[in-house]
N, C-alpha and C positions, 0 to 999 in steps of 0.2 A: 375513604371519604371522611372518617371521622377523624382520620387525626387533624384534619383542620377545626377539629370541632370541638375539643375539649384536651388544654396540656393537661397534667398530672396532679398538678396543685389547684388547678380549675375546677376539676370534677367534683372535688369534695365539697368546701366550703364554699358560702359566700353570703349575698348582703342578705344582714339576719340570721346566720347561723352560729348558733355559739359553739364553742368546742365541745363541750359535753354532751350538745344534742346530735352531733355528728352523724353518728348511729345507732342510738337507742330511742328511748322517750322522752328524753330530756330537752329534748328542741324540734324542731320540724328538720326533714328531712332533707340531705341533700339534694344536690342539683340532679347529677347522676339517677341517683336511687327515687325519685320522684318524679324522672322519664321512668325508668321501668317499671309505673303503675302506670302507663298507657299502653299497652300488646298495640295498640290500632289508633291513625292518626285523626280522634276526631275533635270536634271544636271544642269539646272543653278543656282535651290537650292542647290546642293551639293557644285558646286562653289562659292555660295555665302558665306555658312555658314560654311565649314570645315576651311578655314583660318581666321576666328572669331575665333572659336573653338579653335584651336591648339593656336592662340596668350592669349585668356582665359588662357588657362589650363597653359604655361608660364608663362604670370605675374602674375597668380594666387600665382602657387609655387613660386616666388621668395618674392613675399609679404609674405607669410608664412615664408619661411626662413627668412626674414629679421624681420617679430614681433619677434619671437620663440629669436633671439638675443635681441632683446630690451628688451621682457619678462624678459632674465636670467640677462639683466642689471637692471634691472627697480630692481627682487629680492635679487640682490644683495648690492644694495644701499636704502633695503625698502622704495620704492618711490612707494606708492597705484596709484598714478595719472599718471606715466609713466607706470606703471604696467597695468591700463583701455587702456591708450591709446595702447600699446601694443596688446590687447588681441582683443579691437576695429579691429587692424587692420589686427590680424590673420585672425579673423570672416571676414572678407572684403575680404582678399587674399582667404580664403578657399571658403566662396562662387562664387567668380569668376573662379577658378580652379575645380570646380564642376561643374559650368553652360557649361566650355567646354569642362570637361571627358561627360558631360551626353549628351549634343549633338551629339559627336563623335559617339557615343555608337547607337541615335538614329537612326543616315544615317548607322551605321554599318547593326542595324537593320531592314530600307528599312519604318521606319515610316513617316507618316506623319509631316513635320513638325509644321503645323498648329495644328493637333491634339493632337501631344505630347505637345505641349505648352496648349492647354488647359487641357491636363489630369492634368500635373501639377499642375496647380491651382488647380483644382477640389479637388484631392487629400491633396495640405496642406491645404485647408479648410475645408477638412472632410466631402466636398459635395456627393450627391451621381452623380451615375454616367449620362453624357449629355445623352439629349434627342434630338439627330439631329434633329429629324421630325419637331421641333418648331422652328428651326433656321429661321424661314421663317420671312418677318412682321419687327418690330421694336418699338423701344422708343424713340418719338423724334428726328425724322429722324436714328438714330441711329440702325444698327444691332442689333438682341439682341447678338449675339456673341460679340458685341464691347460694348454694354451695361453692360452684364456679365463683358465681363474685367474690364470695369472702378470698379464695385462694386468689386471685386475679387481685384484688384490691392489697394481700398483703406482699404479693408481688411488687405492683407499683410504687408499695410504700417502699421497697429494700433498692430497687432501683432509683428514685429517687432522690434516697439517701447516697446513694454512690454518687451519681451526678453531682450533687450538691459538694461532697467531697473533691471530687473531679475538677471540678470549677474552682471551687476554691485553692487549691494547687496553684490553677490556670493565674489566676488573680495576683496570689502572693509573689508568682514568679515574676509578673508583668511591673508588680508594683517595684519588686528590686530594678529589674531596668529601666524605669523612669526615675531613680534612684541610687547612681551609681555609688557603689561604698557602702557600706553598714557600721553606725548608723547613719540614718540621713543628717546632711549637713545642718546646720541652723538657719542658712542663709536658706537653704531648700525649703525645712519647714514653713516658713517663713514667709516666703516669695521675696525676696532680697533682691540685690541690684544683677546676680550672677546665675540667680535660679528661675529661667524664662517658664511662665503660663505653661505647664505641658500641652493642654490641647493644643493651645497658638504656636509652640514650636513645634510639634509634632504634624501640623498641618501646613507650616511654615517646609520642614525637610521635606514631604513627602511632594508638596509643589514644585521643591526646587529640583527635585530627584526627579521628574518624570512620572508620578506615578498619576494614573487617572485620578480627576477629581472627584469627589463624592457627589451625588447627586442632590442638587439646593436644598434645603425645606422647604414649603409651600404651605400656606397656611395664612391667615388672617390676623391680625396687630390692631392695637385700638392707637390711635392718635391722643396723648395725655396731656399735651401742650405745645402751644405754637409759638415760636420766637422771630420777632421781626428784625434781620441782622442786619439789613441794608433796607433802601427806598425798594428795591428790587426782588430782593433774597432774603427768603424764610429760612428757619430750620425746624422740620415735624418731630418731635420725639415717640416715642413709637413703644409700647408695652405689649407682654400678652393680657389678653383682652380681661381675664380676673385677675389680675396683677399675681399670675402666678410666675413661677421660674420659668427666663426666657427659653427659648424654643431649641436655640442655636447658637453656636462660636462664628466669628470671623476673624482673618487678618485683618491687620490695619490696612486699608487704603483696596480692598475687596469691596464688590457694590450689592445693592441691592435692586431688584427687577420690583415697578408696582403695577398694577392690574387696576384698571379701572374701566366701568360702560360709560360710553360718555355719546351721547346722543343714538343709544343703541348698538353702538359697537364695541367689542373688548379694545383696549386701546393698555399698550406694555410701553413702559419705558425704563431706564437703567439709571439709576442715583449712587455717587459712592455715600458711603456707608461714613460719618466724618466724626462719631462717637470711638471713643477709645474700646479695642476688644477688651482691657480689664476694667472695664464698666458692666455688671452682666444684669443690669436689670431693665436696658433698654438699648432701645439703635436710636441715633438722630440721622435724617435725611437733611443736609441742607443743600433748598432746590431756590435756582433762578427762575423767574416768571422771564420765558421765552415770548417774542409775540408771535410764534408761530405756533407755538410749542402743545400741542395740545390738553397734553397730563401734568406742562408745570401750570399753566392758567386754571385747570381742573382745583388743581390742589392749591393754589393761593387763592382762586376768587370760588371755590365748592366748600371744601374740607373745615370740618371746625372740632376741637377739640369733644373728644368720645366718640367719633367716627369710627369705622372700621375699615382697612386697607387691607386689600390681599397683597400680598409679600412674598415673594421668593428671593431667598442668599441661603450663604452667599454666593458670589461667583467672582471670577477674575485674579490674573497673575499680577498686578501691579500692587505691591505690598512689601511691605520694609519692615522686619520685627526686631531688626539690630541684630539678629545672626548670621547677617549675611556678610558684614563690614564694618569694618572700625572706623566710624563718622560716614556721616551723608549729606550733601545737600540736597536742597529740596528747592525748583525752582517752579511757581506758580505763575500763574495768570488768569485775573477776574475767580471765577467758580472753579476753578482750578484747583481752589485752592483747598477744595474738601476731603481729597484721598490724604494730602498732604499734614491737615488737620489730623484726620485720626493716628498718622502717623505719629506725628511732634505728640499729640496727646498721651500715646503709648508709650512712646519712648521715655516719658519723664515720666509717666505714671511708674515706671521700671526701674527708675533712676539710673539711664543709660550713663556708663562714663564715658562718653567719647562726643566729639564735637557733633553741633547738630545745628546745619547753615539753611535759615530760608530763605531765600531770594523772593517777591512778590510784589508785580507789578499790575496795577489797576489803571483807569483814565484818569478817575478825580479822587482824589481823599475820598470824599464820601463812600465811595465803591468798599473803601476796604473793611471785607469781612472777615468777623471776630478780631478787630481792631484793639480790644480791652485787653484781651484774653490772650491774645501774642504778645502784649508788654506786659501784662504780667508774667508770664512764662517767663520771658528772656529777662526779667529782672531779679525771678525768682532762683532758674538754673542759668548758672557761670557761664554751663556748655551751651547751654542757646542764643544764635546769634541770629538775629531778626531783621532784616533789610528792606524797606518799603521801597519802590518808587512809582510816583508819582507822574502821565505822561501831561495832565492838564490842571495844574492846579491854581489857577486864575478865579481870583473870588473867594480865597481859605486861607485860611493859618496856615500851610501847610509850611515847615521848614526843611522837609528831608530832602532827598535826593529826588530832581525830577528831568524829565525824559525819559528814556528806553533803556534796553540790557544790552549794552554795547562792552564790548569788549573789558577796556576800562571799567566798566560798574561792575561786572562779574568778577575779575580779578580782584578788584579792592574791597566788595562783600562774602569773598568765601576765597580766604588765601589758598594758595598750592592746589588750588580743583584740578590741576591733571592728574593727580593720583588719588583722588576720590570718586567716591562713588557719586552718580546724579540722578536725581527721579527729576522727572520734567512734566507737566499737565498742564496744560489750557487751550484755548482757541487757536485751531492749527495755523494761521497765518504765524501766530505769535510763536508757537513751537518750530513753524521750520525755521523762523531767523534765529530764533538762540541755539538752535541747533547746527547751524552756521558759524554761528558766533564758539560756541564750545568748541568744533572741529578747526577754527582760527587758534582757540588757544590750548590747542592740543592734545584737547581730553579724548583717551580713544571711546572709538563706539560701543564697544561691550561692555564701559563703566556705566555708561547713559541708558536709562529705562524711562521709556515716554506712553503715556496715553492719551487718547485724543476727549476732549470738551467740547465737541463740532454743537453747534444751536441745531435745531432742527430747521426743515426747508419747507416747502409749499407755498409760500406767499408772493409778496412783491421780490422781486431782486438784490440783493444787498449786495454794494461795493465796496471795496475796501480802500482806503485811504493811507498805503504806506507814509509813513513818514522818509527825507530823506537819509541817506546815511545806514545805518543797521537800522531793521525795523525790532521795536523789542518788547516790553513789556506789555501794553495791549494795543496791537491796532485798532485803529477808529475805527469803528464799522458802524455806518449810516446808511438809513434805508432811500432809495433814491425813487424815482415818482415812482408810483403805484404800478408798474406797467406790468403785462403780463411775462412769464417766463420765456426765455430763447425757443423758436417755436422747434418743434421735435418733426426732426426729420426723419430718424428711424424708429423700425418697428419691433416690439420686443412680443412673441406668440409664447402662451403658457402651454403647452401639450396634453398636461394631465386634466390641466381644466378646461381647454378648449377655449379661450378666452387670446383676446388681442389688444393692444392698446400701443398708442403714440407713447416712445421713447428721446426727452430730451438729452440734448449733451450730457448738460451738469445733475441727469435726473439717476437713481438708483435703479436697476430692478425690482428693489422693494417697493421704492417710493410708486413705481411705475405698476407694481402690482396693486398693492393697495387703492391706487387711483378707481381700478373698475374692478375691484370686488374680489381678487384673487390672495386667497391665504397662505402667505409661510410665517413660519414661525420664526420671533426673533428676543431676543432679549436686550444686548446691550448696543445696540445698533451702530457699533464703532468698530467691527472687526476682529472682535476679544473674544466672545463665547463661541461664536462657531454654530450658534442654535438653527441660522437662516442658511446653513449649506443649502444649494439647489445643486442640481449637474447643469450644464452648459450643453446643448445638444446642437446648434450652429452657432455661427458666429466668433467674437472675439473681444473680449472685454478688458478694462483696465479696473486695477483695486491699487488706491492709496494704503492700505491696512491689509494683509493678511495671513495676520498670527494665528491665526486657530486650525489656517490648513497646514498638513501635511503634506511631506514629498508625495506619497500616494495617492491624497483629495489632488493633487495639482497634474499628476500624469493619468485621473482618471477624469478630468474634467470636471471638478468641483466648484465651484466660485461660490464666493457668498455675498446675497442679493442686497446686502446694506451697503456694500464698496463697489459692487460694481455697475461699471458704466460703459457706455459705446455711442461710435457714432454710427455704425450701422446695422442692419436689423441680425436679433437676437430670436433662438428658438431655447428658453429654458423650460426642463421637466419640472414643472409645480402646476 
């Protein structure tokens, strides 16, 4: 039990203890040594030691937090010696955050705490277990209980030391291969146009390879200021909450999940992330106020700067760090246009040298967001080519190109795109025609990476209003009378919870859950995390999106309840 209870470096010192009073009279007593003046657990041990404990486990985590940021500094400037001292002082924070979860744990559990500090020992020396009956007697005046510790304690101190050797090996080796060559390059020192962010490339391969993603951070962000980029769209800027080192790394064009109660219930929805990842002292959210939408109206007409948002990222495959291809384009639509953003942000934060094409189409001038900050980009870098258009621009200055992404506009704002790479995002009407249009001018499919910008649903009906000819940059989408939704003919039955409810055509399983109270979990509600897997237990469903299952989720009957839909009745396990 104890070794959850106290690391190595934990036991000895902590807050308030100076070196020299370690173990003499020159200071108070450690932490260890001042449990074993309690044999028997009673309250003025628990008074003594719980407010150790809880200050422990405190500055533990914030030492952690604060290595964990030197760390990504230390590997972002391949500096091996800030990198040791860093990981030094993880081990230091983690074992003092240990030594006071594991005490907690022990007065939770009514121990000893004289004797859980010896089991301790016992145990990381791989001794076997005490023989009270001997405690009796002694070594040079000395207890043997106090005799044991002193060997036990110079024990830990030699192993320790090994460890710490150990590790450091581990470190110097690691840091030569983020490093290749001796010495490191200048351009590496440096972060030059050739020597990519390690964390953001080494999370960039390890995506691209297959390998599981790491599980988001979760935690809390203060809102530090709010930017009004459209009549429409915000963008929240987002710190940790004492303007300390942020919490976490992303890819460009990776999102972030927010958490909010909003009339009593947890209410998640998924934002990309539209801050450049070598920005490391904050994230920007920029969110459309949806009118259905319940967490973007939350956060444009609730939220006000010094707020606090709970936050989980990142998550998600759609991300571009320029290791993947020489030039990209990049074609938006409306709010589209935020993974997009943090890409083009990166990529010239880097000084990418290869071409870098946006294509982005909105309804009226006014729509277009970060308007300033795209002409300056493209006037500042040679390689950025910037192409608006415009589908309505009646009533503005507007002089650029207007109507849709037809053929012709695609061609003559991003030459030879059949042999480049294409990220695509916005409103799926708008995504299946250029994606029409691309397979017209014969870009194959596995150059093309799209994610969907779907609005949220529940209210009146909206129709769409193709244009003739290609539909392209943004379909019109107006809401037509108020009338209630296609009425639901079938029936979707939840199993585990026992619960039933009316199943529209164009309605989800989620949507359909949530309607009468039934919980799955979901994050980015477009197909991508894979968080709302349910099984499918009758029935037969269709999903527009489903990247996150496997051949296996699919021959075992997986679906996921944010894509799918049916027109007859459904028995899913949730």
């Amino acid at each position: 039990m104890m070794g959850d209870m106290m690391g190595t470096s934990g036991m000895g010192g902590g807050s308030g203890e100076g070196a020299a009073g370690c173990c003499g009279p020159m200071g108070p007593k450690p932490f260890y040594a001042s449990m074993m003046d309690f044999p028997k657990l009673t309250d003025e041990a628990r008074a003594r030691i719980r407010p150790e404990a809880l200050t422990r486990l405190g500055s533990g985590s914030q030492a952690v937090t604060a290595g964990q940021a030197a760390l990504h500094r230390a590997q972002a400037s391949n500096d091996a010696s800030a990198a040791l001292t860093a990981l030094r002082d993880i081990r230091g924070g983690l074992s003092l955050a240990q030594s006071g979860a594991g005490a907690l744990k022990a007065l939770d559990e009514g121990q000893s705490p004289a004797r859980a500090a010896l089991t301790w020992f016992r145990r990381e020396m791989a001794l076997p277990p005490a023989d009270h009956s001997g405690m009796a007697g002694g070594f040079r005046g000395l207890s043997w209980l106090h005799a044991l510790f002193m060997v036990l304690l110079t024990a830990a101190l030699a192993a320790a030391l090994w460890v710490q050797w150990t590790r450091a090996r581990r470190v110097g080796t690691l840091a030569q291969r983020l490093t290749p060559g001796a010495p490191p390059t200048p351009s590496a020192r440096t972060g030059g146009a050739d020597a990519p962010v390690p964390a953001v490339a080494a999370a960039a391969k390890a995506a691209e390879g297959g390998v599981p993603p790491r599980r988001p951070w979760l935690g809390v962000l203060r809102v530090k200021a709010i930017f009004e980029e459209t009549p429409g769209v915000k963008t929240f800027r987002l710190m940790e909450p004492n303007v300390g080192p942020f919490p976490f790394t992303f890819l460009p064009g990776q999102y972030a999940t927010v958490t909010s109660e909003i009339d009593g219930k947890k209410v998640r929805r998924s934002y990309t992330i539209s801050s450049s990842p070598s920005q490391r002292d904050y994230i920007e959210l920029t969110v459309k106020r949806e009118q259905y939408g319940l967490e973007s109206r939350h956060l444009h007409d609730h939220v006000d700067p010094g707020d606090l948002i709970e936050v989980a990222a990142p998550a998600g495959s759609f991300f571009f760090t320029g290791q993947e291809a020489e030039g990209i384009v990049l074609i938006a639509g409306g709010v589209g246009i935020t993974p997009m953003m943090s890409v083009l942000r990166y990529l010239t934060d880097r000084a990418y040298p290869h071409d870098i094409f946006l294509l982005y189409g909105v309804r009226t001038p006014a729509d277009i967001i970060f308007r300033e900050e795209l002409a300056h980009l493209a006037r500042r870098h040679p390689n950025v080519h910037v192409t608006s258009i415009v589908a309505q621009p009646e009533g503005s200055d507007w002089s650029g190109p207007v109507g849709f992404m037809t053929p012709e506009f695609i061609s003559a704002a991003a030459p030879e795109i059949v042999r480049r790479r294409v990220h695509l995002c916005g409103p799926p009407a708008m995504m299946d025609a250029v994606k029409g249009v691309l397979q017209q001018l014969g870009v194959p499919d596995d150059q093309v990476k799209t994610e969907d910008f779907a609005p949220p649903k529940g209210g009146p009906v909206l129709e769409t209003q193709p244009p003739p000819a290609v539909v392209a940059g943004v379909v019109d989408v107006a809401p037509s009378s108020p009338s209630a939704p296609p009425s639901a003919q079938s029936t979707v039955t939840f199993s585990k919870s026992n619960k039933s409810g009316r199943l529209a055509p164009d309605q989800s399983v989620l949507e359909a859950a949530e309607a009468i109270g039934v919980a799955i979990d979901y994050e980015c509600r477009v197909g991508i995390c894979g968080r709302c897997k349910v099984p499918l237990r009758e029935g037969s469903v269709t999903m527009e999106v489903q990247d996150s299952l496997t051949e296996e989720d699919k021959r075992d009957g997986i679906i996921l309840a944010c894509q799918a839909k049916s027109v007859g009745d459904l028995v899913v396990g949730a």
